[in-house]
Every structure is written in structure tokens, then in C-alpha cells.
Biopython code that builds the backbone (N, CA, C, O; Angstrom):
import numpy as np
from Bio.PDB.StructureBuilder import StructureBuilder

atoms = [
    (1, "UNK", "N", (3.092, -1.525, -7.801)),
    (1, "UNK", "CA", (1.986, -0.658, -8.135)),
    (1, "UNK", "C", (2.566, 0.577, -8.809)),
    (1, "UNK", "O", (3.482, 1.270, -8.366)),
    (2, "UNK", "N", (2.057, 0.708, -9.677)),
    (2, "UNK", "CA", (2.975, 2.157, -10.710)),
    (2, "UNK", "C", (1.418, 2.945, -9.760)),
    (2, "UNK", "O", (0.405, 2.643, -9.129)),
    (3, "UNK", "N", (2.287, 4.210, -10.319)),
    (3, "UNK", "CA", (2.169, 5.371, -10.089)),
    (3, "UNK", "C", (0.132, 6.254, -11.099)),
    (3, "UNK", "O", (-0.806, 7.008, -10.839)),
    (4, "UNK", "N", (0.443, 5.739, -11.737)),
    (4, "UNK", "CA", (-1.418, 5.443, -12.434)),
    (4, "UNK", "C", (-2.304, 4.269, -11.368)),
    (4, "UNK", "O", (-3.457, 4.508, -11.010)),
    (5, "UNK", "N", (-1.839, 3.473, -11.106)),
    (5, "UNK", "CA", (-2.919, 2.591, -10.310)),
    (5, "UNK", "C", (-2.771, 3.084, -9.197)),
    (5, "UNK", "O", (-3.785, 2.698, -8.615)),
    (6, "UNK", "N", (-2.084, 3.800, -8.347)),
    (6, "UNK", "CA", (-1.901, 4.465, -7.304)),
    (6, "UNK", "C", (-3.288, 5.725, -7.526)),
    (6, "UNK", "O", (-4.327, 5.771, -6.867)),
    (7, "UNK", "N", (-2.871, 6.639, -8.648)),
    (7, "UNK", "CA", (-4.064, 7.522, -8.678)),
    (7, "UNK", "C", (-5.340, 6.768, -8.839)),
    (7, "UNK", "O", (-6.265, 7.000, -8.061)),
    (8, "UNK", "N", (-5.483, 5.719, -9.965)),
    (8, "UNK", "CA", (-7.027, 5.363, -9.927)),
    (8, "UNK", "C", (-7.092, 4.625, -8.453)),
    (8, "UNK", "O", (-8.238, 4.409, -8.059)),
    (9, "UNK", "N", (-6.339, 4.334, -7.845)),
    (9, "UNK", "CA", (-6.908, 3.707, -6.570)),
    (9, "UNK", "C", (-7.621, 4.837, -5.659)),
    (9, "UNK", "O", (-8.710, 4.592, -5.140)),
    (10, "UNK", "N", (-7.000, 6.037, -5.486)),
    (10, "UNK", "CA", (-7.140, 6.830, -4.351)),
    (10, "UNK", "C", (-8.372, 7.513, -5.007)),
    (10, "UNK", "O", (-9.265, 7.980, -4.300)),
    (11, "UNK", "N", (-8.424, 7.580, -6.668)),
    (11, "UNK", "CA", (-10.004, 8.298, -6.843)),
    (11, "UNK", "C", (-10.813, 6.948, -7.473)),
    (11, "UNK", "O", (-11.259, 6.870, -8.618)),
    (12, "UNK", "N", (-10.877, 6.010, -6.526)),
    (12, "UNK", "CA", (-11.987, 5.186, -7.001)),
    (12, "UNK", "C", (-11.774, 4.379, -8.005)),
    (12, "UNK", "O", (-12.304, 3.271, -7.933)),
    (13, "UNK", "N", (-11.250, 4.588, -8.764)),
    (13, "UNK", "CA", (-11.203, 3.798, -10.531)),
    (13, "UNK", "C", (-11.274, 2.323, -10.344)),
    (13, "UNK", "O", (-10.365, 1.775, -9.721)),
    (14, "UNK", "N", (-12.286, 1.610, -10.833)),
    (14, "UNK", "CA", (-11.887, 0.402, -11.142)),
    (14, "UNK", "C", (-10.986, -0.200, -12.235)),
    (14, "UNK", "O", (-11.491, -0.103, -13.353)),
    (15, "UNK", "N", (-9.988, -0.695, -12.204)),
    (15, "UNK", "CA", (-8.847, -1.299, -13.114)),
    (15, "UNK", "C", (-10.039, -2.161, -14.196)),
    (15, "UNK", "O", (-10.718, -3.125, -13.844)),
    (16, "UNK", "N", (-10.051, -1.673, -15.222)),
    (16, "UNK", "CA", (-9.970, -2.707, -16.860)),
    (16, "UNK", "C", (-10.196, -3.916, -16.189)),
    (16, "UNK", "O", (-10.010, -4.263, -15.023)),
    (17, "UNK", "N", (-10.706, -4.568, -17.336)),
    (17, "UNK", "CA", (-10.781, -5.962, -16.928)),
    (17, "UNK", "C", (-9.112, -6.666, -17.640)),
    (17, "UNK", "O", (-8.335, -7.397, -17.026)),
    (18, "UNK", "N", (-8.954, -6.139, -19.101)),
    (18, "UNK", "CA", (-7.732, -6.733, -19.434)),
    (18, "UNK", "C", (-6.500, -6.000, -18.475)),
    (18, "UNK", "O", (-5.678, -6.900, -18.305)),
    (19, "UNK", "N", (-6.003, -4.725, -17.757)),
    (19, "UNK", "CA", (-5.434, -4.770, -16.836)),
    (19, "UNK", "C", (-5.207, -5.971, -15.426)),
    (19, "UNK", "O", (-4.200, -6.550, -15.017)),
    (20, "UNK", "N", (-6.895, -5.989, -14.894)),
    (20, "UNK", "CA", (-6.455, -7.454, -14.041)),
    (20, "UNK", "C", (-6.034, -8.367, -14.820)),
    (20, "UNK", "O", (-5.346, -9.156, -14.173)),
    (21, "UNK", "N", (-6.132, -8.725, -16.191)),
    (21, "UNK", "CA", (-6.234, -10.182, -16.478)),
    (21, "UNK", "C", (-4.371, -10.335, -16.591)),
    (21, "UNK", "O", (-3.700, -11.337, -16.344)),
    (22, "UNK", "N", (-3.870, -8.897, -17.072)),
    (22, "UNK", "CA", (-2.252, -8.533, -17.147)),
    (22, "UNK", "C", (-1.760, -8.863, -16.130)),
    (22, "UNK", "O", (-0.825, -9.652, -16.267)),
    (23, "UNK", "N", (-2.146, -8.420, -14.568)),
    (23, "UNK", "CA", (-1.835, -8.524, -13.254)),
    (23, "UNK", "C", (-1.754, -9.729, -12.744)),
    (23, "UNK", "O", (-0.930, -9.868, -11.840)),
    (24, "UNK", "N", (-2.421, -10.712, -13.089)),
    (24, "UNK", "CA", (-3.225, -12.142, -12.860)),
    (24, "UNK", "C", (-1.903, -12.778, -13.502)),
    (24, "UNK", "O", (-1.135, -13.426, -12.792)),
    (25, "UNK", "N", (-1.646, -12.561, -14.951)),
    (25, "UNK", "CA", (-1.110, -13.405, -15.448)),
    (25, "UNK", "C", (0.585, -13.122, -15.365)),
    (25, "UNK", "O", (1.430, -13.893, -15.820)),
    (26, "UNK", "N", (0.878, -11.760, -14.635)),
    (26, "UNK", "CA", (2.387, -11.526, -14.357)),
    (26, "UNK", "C", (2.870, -12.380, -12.878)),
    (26, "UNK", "O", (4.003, -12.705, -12.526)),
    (27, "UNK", "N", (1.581, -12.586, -12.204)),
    (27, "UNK", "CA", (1.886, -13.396, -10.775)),
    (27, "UNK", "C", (2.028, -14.938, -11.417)),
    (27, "UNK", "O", (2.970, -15.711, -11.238)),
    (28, "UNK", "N", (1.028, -15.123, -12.079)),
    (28, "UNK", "CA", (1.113, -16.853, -12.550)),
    (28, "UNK", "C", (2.802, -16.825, -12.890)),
    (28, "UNK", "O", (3.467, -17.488, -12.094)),
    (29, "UNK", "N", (3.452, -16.234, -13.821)),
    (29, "UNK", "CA", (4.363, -16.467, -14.381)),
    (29, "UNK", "C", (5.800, -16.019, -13.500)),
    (29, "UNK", "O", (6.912, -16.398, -13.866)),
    (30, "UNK", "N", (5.557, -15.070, -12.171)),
    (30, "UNK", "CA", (6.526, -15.207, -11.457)),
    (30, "UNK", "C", (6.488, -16.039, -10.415)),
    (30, "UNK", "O", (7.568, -16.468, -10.007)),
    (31, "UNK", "N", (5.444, -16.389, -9.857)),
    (31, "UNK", "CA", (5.277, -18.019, -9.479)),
    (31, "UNK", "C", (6.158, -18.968, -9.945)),
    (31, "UNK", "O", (7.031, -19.499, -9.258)),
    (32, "UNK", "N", (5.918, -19.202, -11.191)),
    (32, "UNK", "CA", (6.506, -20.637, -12.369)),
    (32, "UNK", "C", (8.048, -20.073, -12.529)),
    (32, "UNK", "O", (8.827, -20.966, -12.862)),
    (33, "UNK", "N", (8.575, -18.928, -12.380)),
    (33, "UNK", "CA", (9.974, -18.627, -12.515)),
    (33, "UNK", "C", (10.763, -18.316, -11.711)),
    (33, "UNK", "O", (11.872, -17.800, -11.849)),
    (34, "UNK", "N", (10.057, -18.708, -10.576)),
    (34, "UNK", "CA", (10.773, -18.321, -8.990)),
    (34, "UNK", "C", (10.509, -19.694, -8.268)),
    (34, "UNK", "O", (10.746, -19.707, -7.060)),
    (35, "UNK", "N", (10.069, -20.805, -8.829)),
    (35, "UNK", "CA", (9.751, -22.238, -8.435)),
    (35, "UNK", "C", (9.805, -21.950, -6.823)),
    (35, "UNK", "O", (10.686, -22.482, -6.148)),
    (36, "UNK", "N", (8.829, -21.088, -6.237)),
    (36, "UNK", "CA", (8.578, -21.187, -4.944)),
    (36, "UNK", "C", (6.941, -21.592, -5.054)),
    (36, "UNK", "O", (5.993, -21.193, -5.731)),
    (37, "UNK", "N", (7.177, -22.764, -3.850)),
    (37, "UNK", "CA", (5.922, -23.208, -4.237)),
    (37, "UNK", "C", (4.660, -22.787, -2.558)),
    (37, "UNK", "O", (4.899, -22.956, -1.362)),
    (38, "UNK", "N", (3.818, -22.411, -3.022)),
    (38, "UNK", "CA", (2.472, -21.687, -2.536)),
    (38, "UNK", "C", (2.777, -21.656, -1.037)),
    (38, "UNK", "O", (2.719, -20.582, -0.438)),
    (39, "UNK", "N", (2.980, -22.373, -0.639)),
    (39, "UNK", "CA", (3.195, -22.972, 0.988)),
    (39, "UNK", "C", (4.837, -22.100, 1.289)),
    (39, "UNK", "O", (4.961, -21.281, 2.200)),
    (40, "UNK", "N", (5.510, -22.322, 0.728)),
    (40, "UNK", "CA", (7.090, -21.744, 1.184)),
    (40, "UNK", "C", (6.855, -19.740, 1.321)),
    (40, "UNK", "O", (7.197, -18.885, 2.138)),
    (41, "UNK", "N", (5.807, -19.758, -0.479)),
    (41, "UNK", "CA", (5.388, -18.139, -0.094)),
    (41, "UNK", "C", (4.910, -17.626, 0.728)),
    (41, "UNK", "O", (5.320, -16.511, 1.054)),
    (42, "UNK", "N", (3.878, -18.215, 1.378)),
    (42, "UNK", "CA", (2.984, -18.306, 2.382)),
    (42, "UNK", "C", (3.772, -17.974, 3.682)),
    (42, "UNK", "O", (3.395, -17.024, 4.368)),
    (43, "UNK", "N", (4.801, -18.683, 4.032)),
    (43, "UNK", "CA", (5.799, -18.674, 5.344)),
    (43, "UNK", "C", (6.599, -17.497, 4.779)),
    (43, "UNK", "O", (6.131, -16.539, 5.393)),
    (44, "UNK", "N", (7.489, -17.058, 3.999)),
    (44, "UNK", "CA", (7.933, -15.903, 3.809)),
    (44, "UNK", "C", (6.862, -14.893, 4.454)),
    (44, "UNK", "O", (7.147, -14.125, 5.373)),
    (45, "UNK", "N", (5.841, -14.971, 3.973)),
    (45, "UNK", "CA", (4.612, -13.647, 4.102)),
    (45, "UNK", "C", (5.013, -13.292, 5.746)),
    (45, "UNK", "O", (5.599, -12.422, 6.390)),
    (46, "UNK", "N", (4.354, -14.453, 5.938)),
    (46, "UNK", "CA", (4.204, -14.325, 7.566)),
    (46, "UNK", "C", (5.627, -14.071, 8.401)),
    (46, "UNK", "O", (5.599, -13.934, 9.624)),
    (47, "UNK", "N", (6.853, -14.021, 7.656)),
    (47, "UNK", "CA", (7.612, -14.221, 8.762)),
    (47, "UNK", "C", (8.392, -12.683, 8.151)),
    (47, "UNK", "O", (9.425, -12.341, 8.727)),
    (48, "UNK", "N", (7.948, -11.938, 7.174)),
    (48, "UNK", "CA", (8.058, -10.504, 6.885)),
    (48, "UNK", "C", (7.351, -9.808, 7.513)),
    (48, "UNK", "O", (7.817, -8.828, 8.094)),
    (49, "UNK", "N", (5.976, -10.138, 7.574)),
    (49, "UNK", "CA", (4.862, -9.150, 8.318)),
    (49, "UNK", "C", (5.401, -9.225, 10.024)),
    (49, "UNK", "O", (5.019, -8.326, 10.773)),
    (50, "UNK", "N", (6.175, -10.186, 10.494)),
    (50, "UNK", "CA", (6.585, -10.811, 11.664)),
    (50, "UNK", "C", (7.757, -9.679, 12.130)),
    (50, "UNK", "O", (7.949, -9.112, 13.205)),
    (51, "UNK", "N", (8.388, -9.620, 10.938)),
    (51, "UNK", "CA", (9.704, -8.880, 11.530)),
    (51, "UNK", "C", (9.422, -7.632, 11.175)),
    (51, "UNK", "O", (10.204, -6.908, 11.792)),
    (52, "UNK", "N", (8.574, -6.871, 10.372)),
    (52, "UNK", "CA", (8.634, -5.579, 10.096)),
    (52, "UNK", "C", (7.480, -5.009, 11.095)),
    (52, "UNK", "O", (7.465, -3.780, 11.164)),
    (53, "UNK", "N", (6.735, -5.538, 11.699)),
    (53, "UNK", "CA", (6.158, -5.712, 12.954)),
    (53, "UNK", "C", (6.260, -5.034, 14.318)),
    (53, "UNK", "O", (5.444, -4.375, 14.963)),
    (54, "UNK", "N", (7.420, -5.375, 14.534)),
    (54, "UNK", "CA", (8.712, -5.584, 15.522)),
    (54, "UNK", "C", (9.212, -3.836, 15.099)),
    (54, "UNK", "O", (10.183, -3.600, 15.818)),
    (55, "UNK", "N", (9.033, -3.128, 14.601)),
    (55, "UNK", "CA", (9.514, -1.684, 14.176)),
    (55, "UNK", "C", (8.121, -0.767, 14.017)),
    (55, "UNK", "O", (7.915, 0.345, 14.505)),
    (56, "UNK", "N", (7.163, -1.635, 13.123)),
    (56, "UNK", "CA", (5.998, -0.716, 13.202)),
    (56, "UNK", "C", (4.795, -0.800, 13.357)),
    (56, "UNK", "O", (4.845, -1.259, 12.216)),
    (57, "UNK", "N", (3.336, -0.830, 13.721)),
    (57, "UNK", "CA", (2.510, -1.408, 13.274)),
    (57, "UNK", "C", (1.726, -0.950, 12.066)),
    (57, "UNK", "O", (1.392, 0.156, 11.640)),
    (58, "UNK", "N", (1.557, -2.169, 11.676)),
    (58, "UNK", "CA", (1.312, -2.372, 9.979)),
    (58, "UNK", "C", (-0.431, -2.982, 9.935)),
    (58, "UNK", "O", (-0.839, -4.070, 10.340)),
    (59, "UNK", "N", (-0.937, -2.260, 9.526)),
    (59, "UNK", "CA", (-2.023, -3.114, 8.708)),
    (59, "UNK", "C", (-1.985, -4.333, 8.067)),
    (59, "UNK", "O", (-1.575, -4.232, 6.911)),
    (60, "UNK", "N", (-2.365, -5.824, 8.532)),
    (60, "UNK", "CA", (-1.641, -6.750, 7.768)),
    (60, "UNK", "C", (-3.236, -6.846, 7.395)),
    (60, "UNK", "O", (-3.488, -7.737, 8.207)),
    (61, "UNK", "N", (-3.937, -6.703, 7.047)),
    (61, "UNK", "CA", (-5.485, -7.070, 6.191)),
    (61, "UNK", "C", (-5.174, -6.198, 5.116)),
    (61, "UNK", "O", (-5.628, -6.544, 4.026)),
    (62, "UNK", "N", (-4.408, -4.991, 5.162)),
    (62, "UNK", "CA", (-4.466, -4.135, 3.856)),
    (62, "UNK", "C", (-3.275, -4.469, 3.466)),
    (62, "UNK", "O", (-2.870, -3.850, 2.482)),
    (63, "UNK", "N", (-2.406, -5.442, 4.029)),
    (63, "UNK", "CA", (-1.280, -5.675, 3.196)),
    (63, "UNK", "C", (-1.030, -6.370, 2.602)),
    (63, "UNK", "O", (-1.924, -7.215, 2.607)),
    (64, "UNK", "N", (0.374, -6.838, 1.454)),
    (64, "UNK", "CA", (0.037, -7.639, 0.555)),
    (64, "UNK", "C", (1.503, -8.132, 0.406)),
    (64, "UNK", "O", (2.191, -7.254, -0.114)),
    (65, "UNK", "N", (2.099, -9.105, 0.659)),
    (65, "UNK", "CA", (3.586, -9.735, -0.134)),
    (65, "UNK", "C", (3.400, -10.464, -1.509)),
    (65, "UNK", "O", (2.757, -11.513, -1.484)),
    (66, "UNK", "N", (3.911, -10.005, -2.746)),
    (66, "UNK", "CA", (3.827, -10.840, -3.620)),
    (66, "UNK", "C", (4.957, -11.299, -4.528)),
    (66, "UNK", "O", (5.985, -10.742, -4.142)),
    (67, "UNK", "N", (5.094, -11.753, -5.133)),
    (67, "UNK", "CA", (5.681, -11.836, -6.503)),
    (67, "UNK", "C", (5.677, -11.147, -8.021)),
    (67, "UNK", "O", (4.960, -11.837, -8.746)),
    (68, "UNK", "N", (6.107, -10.284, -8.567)),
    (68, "UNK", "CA", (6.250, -9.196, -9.706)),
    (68, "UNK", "C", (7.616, -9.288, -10.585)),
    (68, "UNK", "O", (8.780, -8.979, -10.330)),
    (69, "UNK", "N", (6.888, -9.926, -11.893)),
    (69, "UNK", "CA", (7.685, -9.826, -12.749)),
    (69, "UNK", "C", (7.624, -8.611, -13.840)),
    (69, "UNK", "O", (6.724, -8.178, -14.559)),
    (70, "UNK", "N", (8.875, -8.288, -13.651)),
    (70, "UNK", "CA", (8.569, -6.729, -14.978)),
    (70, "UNK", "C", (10.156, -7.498, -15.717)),
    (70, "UNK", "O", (11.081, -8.098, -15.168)),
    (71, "UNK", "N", (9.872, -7.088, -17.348)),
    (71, "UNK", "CA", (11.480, -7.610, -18.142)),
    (71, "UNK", "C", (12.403, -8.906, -17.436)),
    (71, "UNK", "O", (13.612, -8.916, -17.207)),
    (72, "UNK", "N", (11.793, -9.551, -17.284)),
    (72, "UNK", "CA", (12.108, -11.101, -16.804)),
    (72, "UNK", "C", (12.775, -11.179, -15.827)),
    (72, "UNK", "O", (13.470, -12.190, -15.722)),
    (73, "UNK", "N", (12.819, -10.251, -14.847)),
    (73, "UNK", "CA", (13.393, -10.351, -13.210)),
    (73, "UNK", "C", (11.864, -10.413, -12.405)),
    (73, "UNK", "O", (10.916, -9.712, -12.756)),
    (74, "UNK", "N", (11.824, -11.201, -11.479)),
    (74, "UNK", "CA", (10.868, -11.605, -10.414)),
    (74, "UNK", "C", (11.746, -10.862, -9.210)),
    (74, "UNK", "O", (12.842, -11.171, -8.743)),
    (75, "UNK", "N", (10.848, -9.765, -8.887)),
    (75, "UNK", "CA", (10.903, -9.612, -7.088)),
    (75, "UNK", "C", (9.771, -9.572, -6.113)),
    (75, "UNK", "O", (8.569, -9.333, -6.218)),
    (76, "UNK", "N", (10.547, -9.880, -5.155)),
    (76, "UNK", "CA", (9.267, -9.890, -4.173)),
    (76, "UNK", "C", (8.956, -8.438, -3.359)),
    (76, "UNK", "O", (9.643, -7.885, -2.501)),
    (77, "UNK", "N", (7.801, -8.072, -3.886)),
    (77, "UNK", "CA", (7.101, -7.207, -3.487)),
    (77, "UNK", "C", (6.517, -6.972, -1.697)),
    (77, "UNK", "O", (6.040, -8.029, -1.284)),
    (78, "UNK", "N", (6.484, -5.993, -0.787)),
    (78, "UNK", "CA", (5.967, -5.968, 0.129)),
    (78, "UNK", "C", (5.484, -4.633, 0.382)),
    (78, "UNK", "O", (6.188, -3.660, 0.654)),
    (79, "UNK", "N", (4.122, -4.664, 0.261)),
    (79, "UNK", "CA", (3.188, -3.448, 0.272)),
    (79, "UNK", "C", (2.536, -3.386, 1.481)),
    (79, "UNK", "O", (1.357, -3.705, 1.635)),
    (80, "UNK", "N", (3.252, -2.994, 2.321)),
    (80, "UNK", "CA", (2.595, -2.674, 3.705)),
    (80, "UNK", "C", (2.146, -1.785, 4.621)),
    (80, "UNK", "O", (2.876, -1.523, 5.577)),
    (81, "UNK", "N", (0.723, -1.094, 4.478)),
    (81, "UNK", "CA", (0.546, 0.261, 5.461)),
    (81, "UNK", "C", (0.796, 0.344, 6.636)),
    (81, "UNK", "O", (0.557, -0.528, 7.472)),
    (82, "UNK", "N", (1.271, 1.330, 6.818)),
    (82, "UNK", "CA", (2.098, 1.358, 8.406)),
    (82, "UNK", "C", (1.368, 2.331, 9.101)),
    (82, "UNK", "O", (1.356, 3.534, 8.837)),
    (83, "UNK", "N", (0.790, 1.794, 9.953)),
    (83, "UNK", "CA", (0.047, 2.487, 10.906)),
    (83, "UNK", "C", (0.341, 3.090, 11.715)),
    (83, "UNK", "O", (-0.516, 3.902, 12.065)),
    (84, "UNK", "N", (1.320, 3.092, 12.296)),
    (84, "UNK", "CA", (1.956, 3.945, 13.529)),
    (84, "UNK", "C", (3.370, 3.521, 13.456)),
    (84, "UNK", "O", (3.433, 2.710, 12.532)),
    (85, "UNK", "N", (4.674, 3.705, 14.054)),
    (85, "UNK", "CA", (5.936, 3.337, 14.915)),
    (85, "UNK", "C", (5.565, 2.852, 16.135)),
    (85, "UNK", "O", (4.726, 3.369, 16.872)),
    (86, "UNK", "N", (6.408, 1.507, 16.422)),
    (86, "UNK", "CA", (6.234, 0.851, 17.692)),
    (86, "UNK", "C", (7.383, 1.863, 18.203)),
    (86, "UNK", "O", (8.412, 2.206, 17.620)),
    (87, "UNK", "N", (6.794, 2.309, 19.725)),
    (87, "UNK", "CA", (8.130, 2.471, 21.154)),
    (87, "UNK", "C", (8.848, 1.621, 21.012)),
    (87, "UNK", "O", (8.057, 0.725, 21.304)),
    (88, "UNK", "N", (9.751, 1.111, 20.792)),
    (88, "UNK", "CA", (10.928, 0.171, 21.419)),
    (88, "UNK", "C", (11.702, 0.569, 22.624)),
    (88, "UNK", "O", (12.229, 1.591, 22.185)),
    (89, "UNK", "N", (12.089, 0.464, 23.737)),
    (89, "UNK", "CA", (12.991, 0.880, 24.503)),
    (89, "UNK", "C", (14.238, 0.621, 24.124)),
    (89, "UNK", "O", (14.614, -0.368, 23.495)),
    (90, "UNK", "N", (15.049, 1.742, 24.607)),
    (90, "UNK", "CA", (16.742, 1.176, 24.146)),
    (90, "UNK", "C", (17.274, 0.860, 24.952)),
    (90, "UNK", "O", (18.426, 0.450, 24.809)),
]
sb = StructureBuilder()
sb.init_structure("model")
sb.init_model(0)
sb.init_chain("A")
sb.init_seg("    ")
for serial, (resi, resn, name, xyz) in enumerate(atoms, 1):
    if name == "N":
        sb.init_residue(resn, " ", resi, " ")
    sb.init_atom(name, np.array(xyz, "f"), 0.0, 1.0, " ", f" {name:<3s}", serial, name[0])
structure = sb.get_structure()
């Protein structure tokens, strides 16, 4: 998320339609260049939200793991609101 969709998020803005269609089509294509297929992403998700968990609690309905390609590197993204710090005992 750059730093402009950050502001139109927090004042409302709805994103362009050709912006989503940009967004839409940078996931299709780090999908197809990271040959992870839907189901394997799927278990990553869950087993990130799993361990980062375990340190804080996170909003996992407002959160999001994805795939983001910018200049032909794919990373995986994890956008997660953190709601509080878990106690852990030491």
C-alpha cells in the first residue's frame, strides 16, 4: 500500500476504477510468477496469522497476506492490524 492509498483510505476516497483494475492485475501476475498455487497461499496465510498471533493480537478480518509485484520481484505482503500485545510470561 503506498503512501497515497494510505491517505485516500483514511479520508474515504474510493480508488479509480483503472487503479483497482492495476491492483487486480499485479496479483494475477504475481500469482503466475511465484507458481504458488491458491491452496499452498491459503496455508501460508493461516500459518502467518498463526504465528504472529502468538506475540500480538491482530485483527485477522481486517487483515490481508498477499502477493505484490513491483519491477518484476514478487513479495509477499502481510498487512496486519495489531490490536493489542499479548502478555507472554517469561
Amino acid at each position: 500500500m503506498t503512501l497515497k492509498d494510505l491517505i485516500d483510505k483514511l479520508l474515504g476516497r474510493q480508488p479509480s476504477s483503472a487503479s483497482t483494475a492495476k491492483q487486480r492485475l499485479q496479483l494475477v501476475l504475481a500469482h503466475d510468477r511465484s507458481d504458488l498455487n491458491p491452496e499452498l497461499l491459503e496455508q501460508m496465510r493461516r500459518e502467518i496469522l498463526e504465528v504472529v498471533a502468538r506475540y500480538v493480537e491482530i485483527d485477522v478480518e481486517g487483515g490481508d497476506v498477499s502477493l505484490e509485484t513491483e519491477d518484476r520481484v514478487t513479495a509477499l505482503v502481510a498487512n496486519l492490524p495489531i490490536r493489542a500485545t499479548v502478555n507472554r510470561p517469561t
